[in-house]
C-alpha positions in Angstrom: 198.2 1.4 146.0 196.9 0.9 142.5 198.8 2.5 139.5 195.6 4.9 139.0 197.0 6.2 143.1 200.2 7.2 142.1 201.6 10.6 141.8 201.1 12.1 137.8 202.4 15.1 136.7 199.2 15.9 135.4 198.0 15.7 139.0 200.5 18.7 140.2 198.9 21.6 142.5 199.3 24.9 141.2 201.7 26.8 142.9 203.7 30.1 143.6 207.5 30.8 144.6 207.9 33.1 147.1 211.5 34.1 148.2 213.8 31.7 149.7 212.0 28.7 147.5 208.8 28.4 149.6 206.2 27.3 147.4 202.5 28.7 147.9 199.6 26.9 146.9 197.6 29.0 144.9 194.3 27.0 145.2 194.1 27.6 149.4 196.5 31.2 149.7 198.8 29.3 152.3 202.3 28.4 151.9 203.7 24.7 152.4 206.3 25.6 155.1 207.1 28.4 157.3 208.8 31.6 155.8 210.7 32.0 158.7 212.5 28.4 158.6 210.4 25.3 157.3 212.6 22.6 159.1 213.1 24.3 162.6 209.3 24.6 162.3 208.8 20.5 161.9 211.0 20.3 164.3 209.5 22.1 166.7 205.9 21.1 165.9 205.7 17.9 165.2 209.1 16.3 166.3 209.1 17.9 169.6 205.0 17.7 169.8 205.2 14.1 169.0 208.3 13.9 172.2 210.3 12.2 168.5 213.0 10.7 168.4 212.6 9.5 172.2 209.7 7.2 171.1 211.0 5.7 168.1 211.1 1.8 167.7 211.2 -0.4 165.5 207.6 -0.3 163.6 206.5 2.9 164.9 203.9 4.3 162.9 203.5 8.1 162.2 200.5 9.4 159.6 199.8 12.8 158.7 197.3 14.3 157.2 198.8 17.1 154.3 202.2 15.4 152.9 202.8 18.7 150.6 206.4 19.0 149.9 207.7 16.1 152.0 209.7 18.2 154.1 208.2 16.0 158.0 209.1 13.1 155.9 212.5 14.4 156.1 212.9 15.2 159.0 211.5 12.3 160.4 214.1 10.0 158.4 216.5 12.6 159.6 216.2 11.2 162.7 215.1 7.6 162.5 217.9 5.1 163.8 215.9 2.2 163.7 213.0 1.1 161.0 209.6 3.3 161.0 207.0 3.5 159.0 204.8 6.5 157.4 201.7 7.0 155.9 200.6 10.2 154.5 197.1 11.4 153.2 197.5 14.0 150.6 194.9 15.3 148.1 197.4 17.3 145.4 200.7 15.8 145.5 203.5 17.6 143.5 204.8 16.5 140.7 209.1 15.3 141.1 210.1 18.5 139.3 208.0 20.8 141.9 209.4 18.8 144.7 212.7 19.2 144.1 212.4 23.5 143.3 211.2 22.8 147.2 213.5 20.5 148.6 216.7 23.0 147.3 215.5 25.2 150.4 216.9 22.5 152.7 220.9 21.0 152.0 221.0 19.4 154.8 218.2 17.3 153.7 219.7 17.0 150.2 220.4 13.3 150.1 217.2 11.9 151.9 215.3 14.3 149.3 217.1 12.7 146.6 215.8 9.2 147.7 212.5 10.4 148.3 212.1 11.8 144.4 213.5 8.9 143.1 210.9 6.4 145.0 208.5 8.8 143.7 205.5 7.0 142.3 206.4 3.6 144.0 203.7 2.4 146.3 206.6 2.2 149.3 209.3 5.3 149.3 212.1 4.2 151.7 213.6 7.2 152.6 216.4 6.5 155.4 215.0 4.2 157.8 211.4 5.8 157.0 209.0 3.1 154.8 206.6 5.7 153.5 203.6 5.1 151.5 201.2 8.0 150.3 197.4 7.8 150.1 196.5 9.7 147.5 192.8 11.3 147.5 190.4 13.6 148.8 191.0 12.3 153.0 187.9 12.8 154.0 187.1 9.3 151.7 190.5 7.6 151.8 191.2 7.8 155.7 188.0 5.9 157.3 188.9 3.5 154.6 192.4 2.8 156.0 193.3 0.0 157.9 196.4 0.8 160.1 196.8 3.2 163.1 199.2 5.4 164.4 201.3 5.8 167.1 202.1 9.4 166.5 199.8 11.6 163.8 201.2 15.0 162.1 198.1 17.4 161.4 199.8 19.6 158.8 197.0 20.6 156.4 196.6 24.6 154.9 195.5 26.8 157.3 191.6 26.4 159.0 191.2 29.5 158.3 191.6 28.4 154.5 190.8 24.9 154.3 188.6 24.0 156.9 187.8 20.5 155.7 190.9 19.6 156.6 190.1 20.0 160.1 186.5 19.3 160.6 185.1 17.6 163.7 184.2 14.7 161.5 187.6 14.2 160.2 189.4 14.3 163.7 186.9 11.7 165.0 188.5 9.9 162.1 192.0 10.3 163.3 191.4 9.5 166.8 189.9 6.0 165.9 192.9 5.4 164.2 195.7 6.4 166.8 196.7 3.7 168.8 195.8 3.7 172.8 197.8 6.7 174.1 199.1 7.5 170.4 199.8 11.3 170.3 198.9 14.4 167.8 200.6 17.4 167.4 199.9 20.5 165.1 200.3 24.2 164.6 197.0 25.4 164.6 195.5 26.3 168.4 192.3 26.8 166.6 189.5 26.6 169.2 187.6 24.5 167.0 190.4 22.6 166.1 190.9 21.8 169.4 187.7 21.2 170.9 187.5 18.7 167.7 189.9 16.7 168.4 188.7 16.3 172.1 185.7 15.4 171.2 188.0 12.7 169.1 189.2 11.4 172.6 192.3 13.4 172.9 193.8 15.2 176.0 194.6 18.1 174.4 197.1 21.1 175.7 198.6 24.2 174.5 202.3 24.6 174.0 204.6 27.8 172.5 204.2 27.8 169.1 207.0 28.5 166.2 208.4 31.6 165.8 205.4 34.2 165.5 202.6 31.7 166.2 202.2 32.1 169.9 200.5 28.4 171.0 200.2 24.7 169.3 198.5 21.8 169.5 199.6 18.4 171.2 197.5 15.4 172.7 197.5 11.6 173.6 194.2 9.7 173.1 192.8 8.9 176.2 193.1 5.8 178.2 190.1 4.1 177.2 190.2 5.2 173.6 191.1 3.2 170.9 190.7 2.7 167.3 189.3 -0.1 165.3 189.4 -3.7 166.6 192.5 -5.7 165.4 195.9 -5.0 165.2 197.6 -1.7 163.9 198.3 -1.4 160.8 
């Protein structure tokens, strides 16, 4: 990552502060973690979705698509006993100040968070035992140029409802060619066309309960047969 990729304050989404420290982007209407517990949320979705920590190794490789305040990151590293690496794809990263008004909302957190914001800027943050780099850029460019593949993806961008890019059939073709053979997804949204999407991207994909008042989510492995580009992952 070039110095022209890394995160600028001048680059800083515009945001609002609800209650409890939840920050709301003001560009898409949708805030960056649940209101009714952010971290139980990862947990749930895309810990549990992804059947983490049980299928951590050393080298496993988790992207995610909408890095926002960090917070999977986190939680990830919360967990990690052995080395694992991260790569997140994030169009309007938040500046170190922003970050830390969001990471207060979680003390648990407190001293991974602190290690994140200090690595911020650096083209590997090691956070715990998590190596995490961040693509910075409009994804819909930056992730059919990317090299690697994932063993696990977290699909964590605004709302389809309010940033339908994000999820577009194109985009999860994208993501499916680079998930490793029977490399798994898991996300919030039960969106029908979310779902058929990603599919179509070579996924089984099933329903589970969702957090709190979001009734179903999203999980998947790619199909055997499926695969991403030729090569090893990166």
């Amino acid at each position: 990552m070039s110095d022209l990729d890394q995160p600028h304050p001048e680059d800083e989404p515009s945001l609002d502060w609800r209650e409890g420290g939840v920050p709301v982007s003001t560009v898409f209407d949708d805030p960056y973690f649940s209101l009714g517990g952010g971290l139980a949320e990862t947990r749930h979705v895309f810990l549990d979705g992804n059947d983490l920590p049980a299928r951590l190794v050393p080298g496993f490789h988790v992207a995610e698509l909408g890095f926002g305040t960090g917070l999977n990151a986190l939680a990830l590293a919360q967990i990690a006993q052995v080395p694992v690496r991260m790569t997140s794809f994030e169009a309007y990263p938040m500046s170190a100040a922003q970050l830390a008004q969001a990471h207060a909302s979680f003390p648990e957190l407190a001293g991974l968070a602190a290690q994140l914001r200090a690595g911020w800027g650096r083209p590997v943050i090691q956070v715990g035992q998590v190596s995490l780099t961040l693509v910075l850029g409009d994804v819909r460019q930056t992730l059919p140029l990317w090299t690697g593949r994932a063993d696990a993806w977290f699909l964590d961008g605004f709302s389809p409802a309010k940033n339908p890019q994000m999820w577009a059939e194109d985009l999860m073709r994208q993501v499916g060619a680079h998930t490793v053979p029977e490399g798994s997804f898991a996300t919030y949204t039960a969106a029908g066309h979310v779902r058929r999407a990603l599919s179509g991207a070579g996924f089984d994909v099933s329903r589970r309960s969702g957090f709190g008042t979001k009734r179903h989510m999203s999980v998947g492995r790619l199909k055997v047969g499926c695969s991403g580009p030729s090569g090893p992952g990166g």
